[in-house]
VOLUMTOR-486323 format. One record per residue: residue number from 1; chain; x, z, y of N, C-alpha, C in turn. Coordinates in steps of 0.1 Angstrom, whole numbers, always signed. Atoms other than C-alpha are relative to their C-alpha. Example, Ala and Ser with C-alpha at 12.3 -4.5 7.8 and 13.67 -1.06 7.14 Angstrom:
BEGIN
> k|c|n_xx|n_zz|n_yy|ca_xx|ca_zz|ca_yy|c_xx|c_zz|c_yy
> 1|A|+9|+0|-12|+123|+78|-45|+9|+0|+12
> 2|A|-9|+0|-11|+137|+71|-11|-8|+8|+11
! end
This chain:
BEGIN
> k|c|n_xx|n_zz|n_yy|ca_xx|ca_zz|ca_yy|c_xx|c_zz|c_yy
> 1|A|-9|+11|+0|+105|+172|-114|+3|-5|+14
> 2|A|-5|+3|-14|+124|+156|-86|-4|-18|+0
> 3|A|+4|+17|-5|+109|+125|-67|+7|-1|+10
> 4|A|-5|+8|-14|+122|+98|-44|-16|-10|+3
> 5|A|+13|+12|-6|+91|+83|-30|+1|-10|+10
> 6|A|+0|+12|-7|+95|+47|-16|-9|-8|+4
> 7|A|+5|+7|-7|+78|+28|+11|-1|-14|-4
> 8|A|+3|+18|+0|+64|-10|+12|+13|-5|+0
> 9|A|-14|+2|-2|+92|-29|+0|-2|-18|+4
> 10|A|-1|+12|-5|+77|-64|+6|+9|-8|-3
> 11|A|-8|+12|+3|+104|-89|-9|+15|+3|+4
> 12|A|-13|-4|-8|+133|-69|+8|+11|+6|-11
> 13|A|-5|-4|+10|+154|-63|-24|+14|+7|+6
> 14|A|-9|-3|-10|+186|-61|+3|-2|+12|+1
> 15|A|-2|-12|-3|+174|-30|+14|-4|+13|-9
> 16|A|+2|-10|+12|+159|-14|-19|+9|+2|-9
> 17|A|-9|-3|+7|+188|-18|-32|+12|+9|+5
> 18|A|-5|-7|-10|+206|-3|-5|-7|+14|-1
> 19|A|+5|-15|+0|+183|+27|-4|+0|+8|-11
> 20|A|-6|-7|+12|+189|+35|-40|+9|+2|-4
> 21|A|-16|-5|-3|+226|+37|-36|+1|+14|+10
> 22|A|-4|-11|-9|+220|+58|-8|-5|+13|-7
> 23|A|+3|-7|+3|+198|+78|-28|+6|+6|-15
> 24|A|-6|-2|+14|+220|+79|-54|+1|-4|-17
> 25|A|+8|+9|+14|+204|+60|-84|+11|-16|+1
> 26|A|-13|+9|+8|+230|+34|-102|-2|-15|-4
> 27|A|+7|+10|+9|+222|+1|-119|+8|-1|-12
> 28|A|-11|+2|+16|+231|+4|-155|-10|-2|-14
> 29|A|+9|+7|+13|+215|-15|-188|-7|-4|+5
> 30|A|+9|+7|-3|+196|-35|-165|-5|+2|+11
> 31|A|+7|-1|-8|+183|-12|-145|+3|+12|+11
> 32|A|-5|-15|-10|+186|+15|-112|-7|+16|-12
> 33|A|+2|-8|+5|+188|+46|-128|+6|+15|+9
> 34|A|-5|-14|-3|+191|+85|-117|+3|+8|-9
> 35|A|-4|-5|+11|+209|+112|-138|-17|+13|-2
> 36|A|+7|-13|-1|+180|+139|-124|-17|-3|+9
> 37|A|+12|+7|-5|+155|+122|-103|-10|-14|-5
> 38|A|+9|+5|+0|+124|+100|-108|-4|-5|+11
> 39|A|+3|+10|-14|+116|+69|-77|-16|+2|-6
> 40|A|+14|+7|+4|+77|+64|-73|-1|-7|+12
> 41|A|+0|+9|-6|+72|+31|-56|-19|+1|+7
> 42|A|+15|-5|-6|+38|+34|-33|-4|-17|+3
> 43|A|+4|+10|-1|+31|-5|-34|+3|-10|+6
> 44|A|-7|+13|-10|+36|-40|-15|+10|-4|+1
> 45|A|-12|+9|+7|+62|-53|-36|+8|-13|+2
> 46|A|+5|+14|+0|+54|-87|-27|-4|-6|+18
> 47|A|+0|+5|-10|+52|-111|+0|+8|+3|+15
> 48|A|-8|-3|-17|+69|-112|+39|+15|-5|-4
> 49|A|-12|+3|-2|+105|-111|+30|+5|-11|-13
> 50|A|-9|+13|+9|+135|-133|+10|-1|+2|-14
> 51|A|-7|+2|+18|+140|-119|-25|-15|+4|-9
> 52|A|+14|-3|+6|+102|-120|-39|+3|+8|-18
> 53|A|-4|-4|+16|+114|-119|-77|+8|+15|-1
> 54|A|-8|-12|-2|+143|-96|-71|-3|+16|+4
> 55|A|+5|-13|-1|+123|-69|-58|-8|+2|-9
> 56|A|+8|-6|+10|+98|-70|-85|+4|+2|-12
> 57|A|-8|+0|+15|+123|-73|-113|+4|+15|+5
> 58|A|-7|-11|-2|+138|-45|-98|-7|+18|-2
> 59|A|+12|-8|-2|+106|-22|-95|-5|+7|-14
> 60|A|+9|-1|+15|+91|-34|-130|+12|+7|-12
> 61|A|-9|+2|+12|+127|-30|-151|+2|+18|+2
> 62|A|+2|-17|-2|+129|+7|-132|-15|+9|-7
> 63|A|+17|-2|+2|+88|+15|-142|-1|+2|-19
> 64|A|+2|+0|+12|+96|+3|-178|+16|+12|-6
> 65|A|-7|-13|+4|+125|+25|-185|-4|+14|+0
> 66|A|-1|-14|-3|+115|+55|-170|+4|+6|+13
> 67|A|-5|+0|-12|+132|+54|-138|-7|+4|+7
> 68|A|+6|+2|-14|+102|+48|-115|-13|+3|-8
> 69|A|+17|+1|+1|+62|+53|-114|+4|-11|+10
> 70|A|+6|+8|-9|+46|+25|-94|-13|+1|-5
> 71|A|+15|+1|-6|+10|+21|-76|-2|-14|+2
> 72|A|+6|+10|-2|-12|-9|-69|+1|+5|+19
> 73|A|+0|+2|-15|-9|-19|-31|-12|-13|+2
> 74|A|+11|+11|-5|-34|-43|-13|+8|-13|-2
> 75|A|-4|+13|+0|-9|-71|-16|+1|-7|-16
> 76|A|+0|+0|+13|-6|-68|-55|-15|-3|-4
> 77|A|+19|+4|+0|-46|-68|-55|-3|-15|+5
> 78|A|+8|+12|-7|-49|-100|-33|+8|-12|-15
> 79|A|-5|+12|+7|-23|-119|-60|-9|-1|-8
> 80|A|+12|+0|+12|-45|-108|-85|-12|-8|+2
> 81|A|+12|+5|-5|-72|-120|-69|+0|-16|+3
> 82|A|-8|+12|-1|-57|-150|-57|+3|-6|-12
> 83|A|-4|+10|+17|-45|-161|-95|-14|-3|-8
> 84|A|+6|+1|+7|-74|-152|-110|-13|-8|+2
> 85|A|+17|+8|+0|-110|-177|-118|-9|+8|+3
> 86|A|+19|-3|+4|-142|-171|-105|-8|+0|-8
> 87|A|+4|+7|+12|-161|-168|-131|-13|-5|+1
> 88|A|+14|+6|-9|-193|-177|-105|-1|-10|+3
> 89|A|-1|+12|-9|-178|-207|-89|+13|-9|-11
> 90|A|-11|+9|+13|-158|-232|-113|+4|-5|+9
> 91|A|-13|+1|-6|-125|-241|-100|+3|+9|+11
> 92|A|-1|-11|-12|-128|-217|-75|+7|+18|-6
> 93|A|-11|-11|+1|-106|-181|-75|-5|+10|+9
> 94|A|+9|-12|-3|-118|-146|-66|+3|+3|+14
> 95|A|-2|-2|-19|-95|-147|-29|-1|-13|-2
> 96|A|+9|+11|-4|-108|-178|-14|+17|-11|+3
> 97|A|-10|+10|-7|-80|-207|-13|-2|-13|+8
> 98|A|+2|+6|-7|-101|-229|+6|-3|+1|+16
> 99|A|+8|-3|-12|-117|-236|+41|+14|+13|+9
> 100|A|-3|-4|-10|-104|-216|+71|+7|+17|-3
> 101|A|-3|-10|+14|-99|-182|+46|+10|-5|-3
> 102|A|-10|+2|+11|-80|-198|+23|+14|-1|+10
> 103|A|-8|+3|-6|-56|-210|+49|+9|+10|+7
> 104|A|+0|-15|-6|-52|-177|+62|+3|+11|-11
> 105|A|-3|-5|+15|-49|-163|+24|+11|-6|-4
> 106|A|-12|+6|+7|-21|-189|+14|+12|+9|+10
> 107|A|-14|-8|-9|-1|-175|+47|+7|+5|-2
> 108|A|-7|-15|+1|+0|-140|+39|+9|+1|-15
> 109|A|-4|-3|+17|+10|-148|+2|+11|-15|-2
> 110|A|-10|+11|+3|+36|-180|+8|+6|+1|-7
> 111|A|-16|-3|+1|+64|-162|+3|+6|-1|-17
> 112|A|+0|-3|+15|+58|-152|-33|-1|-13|-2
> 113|A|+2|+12|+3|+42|-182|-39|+9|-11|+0
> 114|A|-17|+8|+2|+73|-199|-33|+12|+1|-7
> 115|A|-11|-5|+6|+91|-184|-54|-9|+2|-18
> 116|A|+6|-6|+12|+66|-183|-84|-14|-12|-6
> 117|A|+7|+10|+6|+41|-212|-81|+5|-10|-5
> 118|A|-10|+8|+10|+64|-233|-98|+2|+4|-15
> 119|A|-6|-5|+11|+69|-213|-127|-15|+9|-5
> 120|A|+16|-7|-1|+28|-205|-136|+3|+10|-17
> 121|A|+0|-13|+15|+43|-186|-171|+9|+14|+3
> 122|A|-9|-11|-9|+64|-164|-147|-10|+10|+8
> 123|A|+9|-1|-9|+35|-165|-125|-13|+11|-4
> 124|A|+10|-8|+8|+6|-149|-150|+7|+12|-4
> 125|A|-7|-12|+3|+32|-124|-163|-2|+10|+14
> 126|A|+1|-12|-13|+35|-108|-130|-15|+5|+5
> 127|A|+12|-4|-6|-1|-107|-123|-3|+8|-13
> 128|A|+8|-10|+16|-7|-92|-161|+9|+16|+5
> 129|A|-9|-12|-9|+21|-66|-139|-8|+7|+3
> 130|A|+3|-4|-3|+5|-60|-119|-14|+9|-1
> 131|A|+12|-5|+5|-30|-52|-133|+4|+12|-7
> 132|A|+0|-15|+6|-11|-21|-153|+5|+9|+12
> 133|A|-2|-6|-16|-5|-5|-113|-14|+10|-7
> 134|A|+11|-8|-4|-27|+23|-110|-4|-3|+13
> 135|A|+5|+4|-16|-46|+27|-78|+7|+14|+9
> 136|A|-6|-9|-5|-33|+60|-69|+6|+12|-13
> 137|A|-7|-12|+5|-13|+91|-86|-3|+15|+5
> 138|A|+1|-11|-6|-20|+122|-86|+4|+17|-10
> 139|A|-4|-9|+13|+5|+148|-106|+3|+12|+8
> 140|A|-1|-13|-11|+20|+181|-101|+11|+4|+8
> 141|A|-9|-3|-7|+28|+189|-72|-1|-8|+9
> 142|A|-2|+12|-11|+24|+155|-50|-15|-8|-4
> 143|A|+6|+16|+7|+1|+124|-48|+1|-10|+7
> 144|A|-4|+14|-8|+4|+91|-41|-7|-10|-1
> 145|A|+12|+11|-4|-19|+61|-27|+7|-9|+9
> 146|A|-10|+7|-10|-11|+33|-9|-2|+3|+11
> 147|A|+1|+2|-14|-31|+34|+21|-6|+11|+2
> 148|A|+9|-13|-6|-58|+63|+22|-6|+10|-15
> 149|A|+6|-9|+8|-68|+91|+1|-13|+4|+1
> 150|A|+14|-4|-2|-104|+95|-1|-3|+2|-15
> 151|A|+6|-10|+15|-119|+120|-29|-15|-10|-4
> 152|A|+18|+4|+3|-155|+104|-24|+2|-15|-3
> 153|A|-5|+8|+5|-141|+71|-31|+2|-4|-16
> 154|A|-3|-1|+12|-123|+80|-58|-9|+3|-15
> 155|A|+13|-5|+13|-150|+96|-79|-9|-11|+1
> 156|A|+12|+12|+6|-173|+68|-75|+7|-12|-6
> 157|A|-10|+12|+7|-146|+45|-87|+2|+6|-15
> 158|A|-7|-6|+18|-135|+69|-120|-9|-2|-9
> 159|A|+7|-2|+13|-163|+61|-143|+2|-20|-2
> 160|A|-2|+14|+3|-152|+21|-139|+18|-2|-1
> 161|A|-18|+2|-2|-112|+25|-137|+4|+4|-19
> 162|A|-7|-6|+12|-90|+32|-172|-2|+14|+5
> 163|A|-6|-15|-3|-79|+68|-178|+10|+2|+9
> 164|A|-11|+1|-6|-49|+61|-160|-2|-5|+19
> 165|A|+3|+5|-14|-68|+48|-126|+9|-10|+1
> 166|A|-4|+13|-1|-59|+12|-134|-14|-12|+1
> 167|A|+12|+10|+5|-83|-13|-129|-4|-15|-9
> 168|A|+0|+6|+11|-96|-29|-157|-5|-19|+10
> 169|A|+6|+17|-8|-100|-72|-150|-14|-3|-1
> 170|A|+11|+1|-5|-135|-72|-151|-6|+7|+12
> 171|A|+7|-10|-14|-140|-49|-123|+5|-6|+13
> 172|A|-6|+12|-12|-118|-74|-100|-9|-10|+5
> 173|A|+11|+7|-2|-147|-95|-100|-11|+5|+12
> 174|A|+6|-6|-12|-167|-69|-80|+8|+5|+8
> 175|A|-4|-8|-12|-139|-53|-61|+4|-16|+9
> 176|A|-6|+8|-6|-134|-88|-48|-12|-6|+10
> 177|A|+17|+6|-8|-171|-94|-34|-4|+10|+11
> 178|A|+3|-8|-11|-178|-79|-1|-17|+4|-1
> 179|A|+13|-6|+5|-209|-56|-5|+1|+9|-14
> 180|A|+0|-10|+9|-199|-42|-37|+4|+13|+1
> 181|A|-5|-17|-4|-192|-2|-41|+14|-2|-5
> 182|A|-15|+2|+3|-158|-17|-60|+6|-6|+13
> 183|A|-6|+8|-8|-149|-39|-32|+3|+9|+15
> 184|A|+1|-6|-13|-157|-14|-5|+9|+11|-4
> 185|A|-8|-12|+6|-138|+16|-26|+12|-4|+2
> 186|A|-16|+5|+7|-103|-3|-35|+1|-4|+12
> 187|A|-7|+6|-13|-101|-19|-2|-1|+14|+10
> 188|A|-3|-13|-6|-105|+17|+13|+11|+8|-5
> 189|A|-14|-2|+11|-76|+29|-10|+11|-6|+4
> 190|A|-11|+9|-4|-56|+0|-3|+5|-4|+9
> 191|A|-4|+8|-15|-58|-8|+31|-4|+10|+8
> 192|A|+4|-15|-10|-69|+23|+48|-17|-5|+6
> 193|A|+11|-5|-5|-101|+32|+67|-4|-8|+12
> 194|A|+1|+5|-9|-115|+8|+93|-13|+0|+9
> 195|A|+12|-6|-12|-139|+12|+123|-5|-14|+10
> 196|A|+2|+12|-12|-156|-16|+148|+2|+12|+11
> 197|A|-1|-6|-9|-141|-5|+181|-13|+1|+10
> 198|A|+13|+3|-16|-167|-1|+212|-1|-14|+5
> 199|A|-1|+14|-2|-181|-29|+224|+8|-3|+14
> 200|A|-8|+0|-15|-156|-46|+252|+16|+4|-6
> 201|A|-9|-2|+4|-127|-34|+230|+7|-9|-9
> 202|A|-6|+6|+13|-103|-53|+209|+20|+2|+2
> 203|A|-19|+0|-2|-63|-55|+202|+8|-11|-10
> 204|A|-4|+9|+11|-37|-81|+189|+11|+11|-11
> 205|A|-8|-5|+8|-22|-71|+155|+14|-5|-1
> 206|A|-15|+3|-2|+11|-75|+144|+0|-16|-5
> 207|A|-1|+15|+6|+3|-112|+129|-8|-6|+12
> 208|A|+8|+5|-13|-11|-120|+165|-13|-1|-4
> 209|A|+16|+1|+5|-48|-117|+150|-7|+8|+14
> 210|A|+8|-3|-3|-72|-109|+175|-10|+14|-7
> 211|A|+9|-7|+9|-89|-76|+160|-9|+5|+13
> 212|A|+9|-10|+0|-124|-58|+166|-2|+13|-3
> 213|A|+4|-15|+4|-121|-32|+144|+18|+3|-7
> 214|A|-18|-2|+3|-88|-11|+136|-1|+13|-13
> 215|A|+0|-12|+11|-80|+13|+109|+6|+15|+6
> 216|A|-3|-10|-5|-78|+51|+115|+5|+10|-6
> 217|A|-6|-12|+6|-56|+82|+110|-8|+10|-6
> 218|A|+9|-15|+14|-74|+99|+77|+0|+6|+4
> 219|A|-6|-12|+2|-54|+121|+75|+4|+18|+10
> 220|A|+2|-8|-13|-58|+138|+109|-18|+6|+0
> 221|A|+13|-4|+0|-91|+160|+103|+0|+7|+12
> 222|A|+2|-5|-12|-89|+176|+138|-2|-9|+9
> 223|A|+6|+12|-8|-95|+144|+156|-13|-8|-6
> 224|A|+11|+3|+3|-124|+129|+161|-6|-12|+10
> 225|A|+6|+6|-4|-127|+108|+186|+6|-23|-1
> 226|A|-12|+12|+3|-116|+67|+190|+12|-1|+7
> 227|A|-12|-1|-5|-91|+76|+215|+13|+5|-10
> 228|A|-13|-9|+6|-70|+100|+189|+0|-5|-13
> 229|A|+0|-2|+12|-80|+85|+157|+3|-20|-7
> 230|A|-3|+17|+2|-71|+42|+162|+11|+3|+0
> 231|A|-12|+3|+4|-41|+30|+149|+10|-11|+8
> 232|A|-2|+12|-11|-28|+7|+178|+9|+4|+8
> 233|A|-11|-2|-10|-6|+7|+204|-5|+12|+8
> 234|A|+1|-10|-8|-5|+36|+228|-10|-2|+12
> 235|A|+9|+3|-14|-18|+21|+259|-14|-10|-6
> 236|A|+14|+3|+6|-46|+1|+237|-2|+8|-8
> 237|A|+12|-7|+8|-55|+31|+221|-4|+13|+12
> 238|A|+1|-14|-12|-52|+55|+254|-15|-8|+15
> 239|A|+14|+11|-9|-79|+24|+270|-11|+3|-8
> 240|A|+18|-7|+6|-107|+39|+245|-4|+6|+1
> 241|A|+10|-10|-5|-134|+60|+254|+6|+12|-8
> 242|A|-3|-15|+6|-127|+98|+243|-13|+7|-9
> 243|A|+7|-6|+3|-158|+102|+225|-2|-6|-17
> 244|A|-1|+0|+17|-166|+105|+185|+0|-11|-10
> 245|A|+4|+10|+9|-166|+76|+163|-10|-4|-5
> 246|A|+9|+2|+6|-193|+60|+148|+0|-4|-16
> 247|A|-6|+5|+23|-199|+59|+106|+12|+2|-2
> 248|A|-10|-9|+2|-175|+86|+104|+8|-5|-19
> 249|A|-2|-2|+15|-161|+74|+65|+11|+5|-7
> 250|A|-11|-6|+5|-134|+97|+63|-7|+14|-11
> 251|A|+2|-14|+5|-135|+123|+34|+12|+9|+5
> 252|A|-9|-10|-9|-115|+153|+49|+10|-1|-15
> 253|A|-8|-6|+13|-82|+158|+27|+4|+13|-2
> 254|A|+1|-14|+3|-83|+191|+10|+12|+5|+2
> 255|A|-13|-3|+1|-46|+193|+15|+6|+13|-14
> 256|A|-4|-7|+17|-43|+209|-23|+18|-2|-5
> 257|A|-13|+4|+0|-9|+188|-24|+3|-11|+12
> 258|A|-3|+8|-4|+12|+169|-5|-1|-15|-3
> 259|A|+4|+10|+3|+2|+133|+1|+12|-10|+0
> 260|A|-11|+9|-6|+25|+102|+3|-10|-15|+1
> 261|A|+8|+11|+4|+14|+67|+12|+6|-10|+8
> 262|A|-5|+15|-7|+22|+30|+29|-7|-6|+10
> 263|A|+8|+8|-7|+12|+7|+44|+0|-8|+19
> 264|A|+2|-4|-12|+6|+13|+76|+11|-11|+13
> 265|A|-12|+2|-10|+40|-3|+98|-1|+7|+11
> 266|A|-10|-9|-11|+54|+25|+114|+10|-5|+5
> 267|A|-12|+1|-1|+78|+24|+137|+12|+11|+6
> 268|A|-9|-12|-3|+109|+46|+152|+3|+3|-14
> 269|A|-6|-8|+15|+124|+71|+130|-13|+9|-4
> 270|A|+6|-6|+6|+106|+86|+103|-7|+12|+2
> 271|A|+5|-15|-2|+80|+116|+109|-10|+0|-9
> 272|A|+10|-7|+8|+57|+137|+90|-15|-3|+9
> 273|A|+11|+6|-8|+19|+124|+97|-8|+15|+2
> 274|A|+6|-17|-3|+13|+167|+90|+8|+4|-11
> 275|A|-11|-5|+15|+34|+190|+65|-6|+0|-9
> 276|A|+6|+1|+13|+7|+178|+38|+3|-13|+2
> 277|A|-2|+14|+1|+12|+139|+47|+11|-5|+4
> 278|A|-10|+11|-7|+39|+113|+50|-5|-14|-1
> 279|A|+4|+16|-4|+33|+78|+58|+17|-5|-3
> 280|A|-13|+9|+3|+66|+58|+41|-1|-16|+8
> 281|A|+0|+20|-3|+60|+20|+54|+7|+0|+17
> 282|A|-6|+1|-17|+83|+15|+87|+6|-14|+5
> 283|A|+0|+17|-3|+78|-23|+89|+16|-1|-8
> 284|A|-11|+5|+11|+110|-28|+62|-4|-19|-1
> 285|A|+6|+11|+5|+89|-61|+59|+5|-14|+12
> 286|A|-5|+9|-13|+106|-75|+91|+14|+8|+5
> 287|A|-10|+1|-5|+130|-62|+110|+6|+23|+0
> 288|A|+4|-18|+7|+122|-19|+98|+11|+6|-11
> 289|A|-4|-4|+11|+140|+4|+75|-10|+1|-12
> 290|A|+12|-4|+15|+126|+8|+39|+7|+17|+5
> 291|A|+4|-12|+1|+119|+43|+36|-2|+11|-8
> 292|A|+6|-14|+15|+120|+75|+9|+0|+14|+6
> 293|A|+1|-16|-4|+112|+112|+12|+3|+2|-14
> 294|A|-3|-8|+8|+131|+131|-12|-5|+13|-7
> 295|A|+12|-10|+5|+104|+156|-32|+7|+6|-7
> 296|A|-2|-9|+7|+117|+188|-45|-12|+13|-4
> 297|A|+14|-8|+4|+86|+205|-53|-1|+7|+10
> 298|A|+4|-5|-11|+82|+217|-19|-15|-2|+1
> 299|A|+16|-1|-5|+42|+224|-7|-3|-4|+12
> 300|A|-2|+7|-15|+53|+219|+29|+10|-8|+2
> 301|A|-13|+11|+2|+73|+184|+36|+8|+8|+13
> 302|A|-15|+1|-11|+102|+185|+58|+5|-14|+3
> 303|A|+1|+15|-3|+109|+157|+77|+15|-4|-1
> 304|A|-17|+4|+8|+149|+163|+70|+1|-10|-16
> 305|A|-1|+7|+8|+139|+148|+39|-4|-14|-3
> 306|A|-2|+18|-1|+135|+112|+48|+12|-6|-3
> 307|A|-12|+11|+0|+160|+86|+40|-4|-12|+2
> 308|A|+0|+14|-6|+163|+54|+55|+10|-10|+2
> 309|A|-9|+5|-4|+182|+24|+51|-5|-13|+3
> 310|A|+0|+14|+1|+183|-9|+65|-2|-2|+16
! end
């Protein structure tokens, strides 16, 4: 079967709607439709931009026809987490909306929230949405994750997920407590692979944050050291020592199939992260194109098969 696989769409309905014109797909009985192809959405539906609803009506009404697959992304996880009760702390919620946290948690999730805490029977629907997201895909021919593909991950997660690698709502409970094997799995899935730099090292993110520790290119098993394998600016990642990382927690990817995944904010024009990996997210979420690679059962990608609008 033929895929369109789409990047972080973030609230940007403007340009996912644009990119499925380009890619050919219609809006008819409701919803974008292809005569021959199948969209699979790789997560972060939600939050940053203007049209919060509009992109997820757009996503979910495609998903339920048949149109689309969609994945669970880290932003879909925090709503969840965010809506849902502690069931440890009364009145209290599994992402923290108090204290210094919470204030730092409302931020990144305004957007929606402004468009949905007003309407708490609109509000629970979407999070019951979300909760049928898998965490990753993996059919024939392709797979798809948001942030990072890790095998050793994954298997210690499949004896608590559905059959479908959805996570059930009691397991939200532990993937939301730091120190759990859930919490440490799904946020390696979701958010990619993160490292404390050397000491003496730090860099500002794109939300001006101050970081210590930065997340690293999986997907690159011939690097190894923090110079080649931080995700950072060039000249703050060309200022790190050239020697091996410490608490290496990458599983190597078997490269069995081509990968696809998010996340990340890329920028420039679109490239292949290896002719087994693409990285779709090219900051759409600001001022970036959204993003698809057009999958014809190819083994090796081609980087001709990007499309980009916006």
């Amino acid at each position: 079967m033929a895929h369109d696989i789409i990047g972080d769409i973030h609230g940007q309905a403007d340009k996912l709607h644009g990119l499925l014109r380009a890619l050919g797909y219609r809006e008819t009985g409701g919803a974008w439709r292809h005569p021959s192809r199948t969209a699979i959405f790789v997560g972060d539906y939600i939050d940053r931009g203007p049209r919060q609803l509009d992109s997820v009506t757009t996503v979910r009404r495609m998903v339920n026809v048949g149109s689309a697959l969609a994945i669970m992304g880290n932003h879909e996880f925090n709503a969840i987490a965010w809506h849902t009760d502690d069931p440890a702390h009364s009145g209290e919620y599994l992402r923290s909306r108090g204290g210094k946290w919470g204030e730092k948690n409302r931020d990144q999730h305004k957007v929606f929230l402004s468009e949905v805490e007003h309407k708490p029977t609109l509000h629970a629907e979407l999070i019951e949405w979300f909760l049928t997201l898998p965490l990753w895909l993996d059919l024939p021919g392709l797979r798809v994750v948001h942030a990072c593909w890790h095998d050793g991950y994954m298997n210690e997660l499949l004896p608590h997920l559905t059959a479908d690698f959805k996570v059930p709502p009691d397991l939200m409970v532990a993937a939301s407590r730091e120190g759990q094997m859930a919490f440490r799995t799904i946020e390696g899935l979701t958010k990619g692979l993160e490292i404390a730099l050397p000491d003496g090292h730090s860099f500002e993110d794109k939300d001006g944050h101050i970081r210590h520790n930065v997340r690293i290119r999986w997907w690159d098993a011939e690097a190894s050291t923090y110079r080649e394998l931080a995700m950072m600016s060039d000249a703050a990642r060309l200022a790190l020592p050239a020697i091996p990382i410490e608490n290496d927690a990458r599983s190597v990817y078997d490269n069995a199939k081509p990968v696809f995944f998010g996340h990340y904010w890329m920028k420039g024009m679109p490239v292949l992260q290896s002719p087994m990996a693409a990285c779709l997210d090219y900051s759409a979420a600001t001022n970036g194109p959204l993003v698809a690679y057009r999958w014809d059962g190819e083994s090796l990608l081609d980087a001709r098969n990007f499309v980009a609008v916006g």
